[in-house]
BAVEXFI-412276 format. One record per residue (C-alpha): residue in three letters; y, z, x. Coordinates in steps of 0.05 Angstrom, whole numbers, plus 32768, in hexadecimal, padded with zeros to 4 digits. Each point is the difference from the previous one (the first is absolute). Example, Ala and Ser with C-alpha at 12.3 -4.5 7.8 and 13.67 -1.06 7.14 Angstrom:
2
ALA7FA6809C80F6/SER80457FF3801B/
***
This chain:
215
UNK7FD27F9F81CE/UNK802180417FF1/UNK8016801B7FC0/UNK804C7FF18010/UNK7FF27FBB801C/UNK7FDF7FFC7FB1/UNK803880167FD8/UNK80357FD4802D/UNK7FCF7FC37FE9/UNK800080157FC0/UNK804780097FF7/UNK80117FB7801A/UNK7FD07FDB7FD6/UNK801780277FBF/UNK804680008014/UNK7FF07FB48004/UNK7FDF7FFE7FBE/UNK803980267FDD/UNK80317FC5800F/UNK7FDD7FDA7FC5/UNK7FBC7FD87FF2/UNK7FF17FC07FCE/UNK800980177FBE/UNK7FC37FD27FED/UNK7FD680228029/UNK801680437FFB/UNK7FF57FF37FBB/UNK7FBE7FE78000/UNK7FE88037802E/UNK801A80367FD3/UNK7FE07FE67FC4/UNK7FB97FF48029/UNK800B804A800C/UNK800980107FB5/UNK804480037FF3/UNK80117FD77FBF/UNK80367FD17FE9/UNK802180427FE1/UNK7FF9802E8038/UNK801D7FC58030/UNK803E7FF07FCC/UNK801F804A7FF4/UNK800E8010804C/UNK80257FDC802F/UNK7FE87FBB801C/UNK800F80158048/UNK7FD580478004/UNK7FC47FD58000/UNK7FF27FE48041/UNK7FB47FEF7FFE/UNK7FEB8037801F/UNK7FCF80237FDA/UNK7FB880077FFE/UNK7FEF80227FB5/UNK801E80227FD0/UNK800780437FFB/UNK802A800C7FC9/UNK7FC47FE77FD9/UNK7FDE803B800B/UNK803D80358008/UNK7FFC80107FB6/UNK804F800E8007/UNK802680227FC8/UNK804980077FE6/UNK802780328027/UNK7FC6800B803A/UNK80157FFB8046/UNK7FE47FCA802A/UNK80057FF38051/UNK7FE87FBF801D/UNK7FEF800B8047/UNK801B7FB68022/UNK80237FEC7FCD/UNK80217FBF8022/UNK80287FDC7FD4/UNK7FED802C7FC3/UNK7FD57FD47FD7/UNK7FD380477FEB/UNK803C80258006/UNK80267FDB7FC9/UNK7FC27FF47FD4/UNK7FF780518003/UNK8044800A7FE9/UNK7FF17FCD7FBA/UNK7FC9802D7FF6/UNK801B80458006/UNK80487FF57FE5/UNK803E80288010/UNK7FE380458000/UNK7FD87FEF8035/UNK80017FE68047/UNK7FEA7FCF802B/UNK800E80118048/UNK7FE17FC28038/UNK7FF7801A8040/UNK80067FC68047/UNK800A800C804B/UNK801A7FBB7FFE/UNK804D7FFC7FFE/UNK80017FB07FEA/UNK7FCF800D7FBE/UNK802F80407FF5/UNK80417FDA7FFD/UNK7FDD7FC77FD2/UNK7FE680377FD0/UNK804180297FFC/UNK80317FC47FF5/UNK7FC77FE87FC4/UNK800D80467FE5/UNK80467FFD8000/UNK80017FBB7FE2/UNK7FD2801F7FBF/UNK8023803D800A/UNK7FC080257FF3/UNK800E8053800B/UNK7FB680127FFC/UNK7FEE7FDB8041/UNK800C80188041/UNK7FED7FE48045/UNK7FEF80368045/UNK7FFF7FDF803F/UNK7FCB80258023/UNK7FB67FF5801C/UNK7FC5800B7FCF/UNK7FE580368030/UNK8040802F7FF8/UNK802E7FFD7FC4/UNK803A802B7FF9/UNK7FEE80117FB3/UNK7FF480497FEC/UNK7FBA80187FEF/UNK7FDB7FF27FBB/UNK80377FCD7FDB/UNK7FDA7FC37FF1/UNK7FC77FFB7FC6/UNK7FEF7FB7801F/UNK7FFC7FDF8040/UNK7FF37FC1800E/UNK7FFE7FCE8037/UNK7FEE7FB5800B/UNK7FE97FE38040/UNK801D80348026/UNK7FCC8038801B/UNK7FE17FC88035/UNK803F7FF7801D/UNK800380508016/UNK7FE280008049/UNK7FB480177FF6/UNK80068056801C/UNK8043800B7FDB/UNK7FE27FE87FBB/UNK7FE180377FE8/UNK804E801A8008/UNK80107FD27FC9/UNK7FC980187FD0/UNK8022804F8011/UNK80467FE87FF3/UNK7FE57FE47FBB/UNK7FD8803B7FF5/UNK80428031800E/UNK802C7FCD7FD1/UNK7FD480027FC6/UNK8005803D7FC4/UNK7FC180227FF6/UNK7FD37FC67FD3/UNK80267FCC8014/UNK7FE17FB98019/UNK7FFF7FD08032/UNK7FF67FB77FF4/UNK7FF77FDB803A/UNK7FF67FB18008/UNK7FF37FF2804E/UNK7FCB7FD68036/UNK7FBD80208010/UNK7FCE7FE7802B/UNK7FBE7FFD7FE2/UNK7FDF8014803E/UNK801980158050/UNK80307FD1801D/UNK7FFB7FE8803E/UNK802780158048/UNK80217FB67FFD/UNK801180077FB7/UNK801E804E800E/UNK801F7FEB803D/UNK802C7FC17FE7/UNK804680107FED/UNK80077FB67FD9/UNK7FC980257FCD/UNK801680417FFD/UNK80407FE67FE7/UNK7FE57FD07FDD/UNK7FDC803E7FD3/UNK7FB97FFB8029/UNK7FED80218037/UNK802380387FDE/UNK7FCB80067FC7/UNK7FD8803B7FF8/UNK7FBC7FFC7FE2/UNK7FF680227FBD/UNK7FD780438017/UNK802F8001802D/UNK803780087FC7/UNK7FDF80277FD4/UNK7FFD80308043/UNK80547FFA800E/UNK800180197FAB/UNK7FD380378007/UNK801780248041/UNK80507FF77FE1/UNK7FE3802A7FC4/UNK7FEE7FD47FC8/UNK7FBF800D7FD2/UNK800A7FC77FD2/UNK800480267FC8/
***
């Protein structure tokens, strides 16, 4: 299972995913997640597609006219709830490898007409944005789906992208302890946001060596 063989996977079962789910469940795995009634009603139906595994807006502390990146953004359900929160002097910019979630999110942009959203097609590991622009970055689900010895990429790219003080807020898997060969080894769990999972020294490691003290 090589890292390209990973991302192919990944891009056909997202690609899949971004063709629509059931609104009922889409809906009632958002709100397990956290999201409200509120949060749910002022974006569009369609950028939710189930997919999610937290919340991290809940803990992005986001402010009016801060800029925001959401790193796999899919359909832009974080995306569009960023833009809500930080209003037209700021910017929500969702980053995807995945051509299918892209053309979903851009075509629910153009139907709100929303200017302070933007969506990069790009892989989490190497984004074409210029150095220290964000003061938030968040992702959801995401970071396990990175093949395991180019995530630590993903933590410099968010590293780079953030201005000096600025925060991460992250909502992904983690293992609670080593997985096994069979678990690392099957493609049906990595894309499936398991055998992708890092544990969470193992995180806190992929933070530190990209530069970040928590303070």
């Amino acid at each position: 299972m090589n890292n390209q063989d990973i991302y192919t996977r990944v891009g056909e079962r997202y690609g899949s995913a971004a063709k629509g789910s059931n609104v009922t469940y889409s809906t009632n795995v958002a709100k397990a997640f956290g999201y409200s009634n509120e949060d749910l009603d002022s974006i569009p139906k369609d950028a939710n597609l189930g997919l999610s595994c937290g919340t991290p807006l809940a803990i992005a502390s986001l402010k009016e006219g801060e800029i925001v990146i959401d790193l796999g953004s899919g359909a832009g359900l974080d995306v569009f709830l960023s833009a809500n929160k930080i209003g037209l002097t700021g910017k929500a910019i969702g980053v995807d490898m995945n051509k299918n979630m892209l053309a979903k999110a851009r075509k629910l942009k153009a139907d709100r007409s929303m200017e302070n959203v933007e969506f990069i097609e790009s892989r989490i590991t190497d984004i074409a944005l210029e150095d220290s622009i964000a003061d938030c970055i968040i992702s959801n689900c995401v970071v396990n789906l990175v093949p395991h010895d180019e995530k630590q990429k993903a933590f410099d790219e968010m590293y780079r992208l953030l201005k000096p003080r600025g925060r991460v807020a992250i909502s992904d898997i983690l293992a609670r302890k080593p997985l096994s060969d069979d678990i690392r080894n099957s493609m049906a769990l990595y894309v499936g946001c398991i055998a992708g999972a890092s544990q969470v020294a193992e995180y806190q490691e992929y933070l530190k060596r990209a530069g970040f003290n928590g303070g």
